[in-house]
N, C-alpha and C positions, 0 to 999 in steps of 0.2 A: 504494500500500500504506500503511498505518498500522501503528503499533506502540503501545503503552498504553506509558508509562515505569513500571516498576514502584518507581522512586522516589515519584511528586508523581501519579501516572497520566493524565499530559496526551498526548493523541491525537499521536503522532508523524507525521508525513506525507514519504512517501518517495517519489521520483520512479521512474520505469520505469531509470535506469542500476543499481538497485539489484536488479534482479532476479533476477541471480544472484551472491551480492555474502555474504561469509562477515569479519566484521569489526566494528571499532565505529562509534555512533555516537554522538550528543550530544545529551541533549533541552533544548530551549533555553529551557523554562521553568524547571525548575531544575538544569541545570548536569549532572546526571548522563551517566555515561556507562554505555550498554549494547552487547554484543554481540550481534549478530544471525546467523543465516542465513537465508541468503534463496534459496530453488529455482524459477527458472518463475515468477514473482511470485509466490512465495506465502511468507509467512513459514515457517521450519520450527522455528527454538529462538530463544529471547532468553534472554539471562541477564545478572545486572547484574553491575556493575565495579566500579564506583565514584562513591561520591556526592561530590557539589560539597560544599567547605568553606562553612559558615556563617559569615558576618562575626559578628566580636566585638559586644559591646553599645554600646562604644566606636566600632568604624568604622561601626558604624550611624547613631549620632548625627552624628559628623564628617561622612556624607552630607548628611544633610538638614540643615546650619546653611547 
């Protein structure tokens, strides 16, 4: 199964334990969290949770030095 993240909209890819599976999860591009359900492999709702915090302008820089 896949999911669209309705944060970033990157193709989510879910394995067959998720089939019947009512919960969140995590898109690992950017960070967000959504909740699913899921009936019979087939997705039935998504809805979002909550988006991943933005690093400051600051820990941005401090990465790449």
């Amino acid at each position: 199964m896949k999911v669209n993240c309705l944060s970033c909209g990157h193709k989510v890819d879910i394995d067959d334990s998720y089939d019947n599976y009512e919960g969140h999860i995590k898109c690992y591009i950017c960070g967000s969290i959504l909740e699913i359900r899921a009936e019979e492999g087939m997705i039935k709702s998504v809805k979002f949770v909550k988006m991943a915090p933005r690093p400051s302008k600051e820990e941005v820089f401090e990465r790449t030095l």
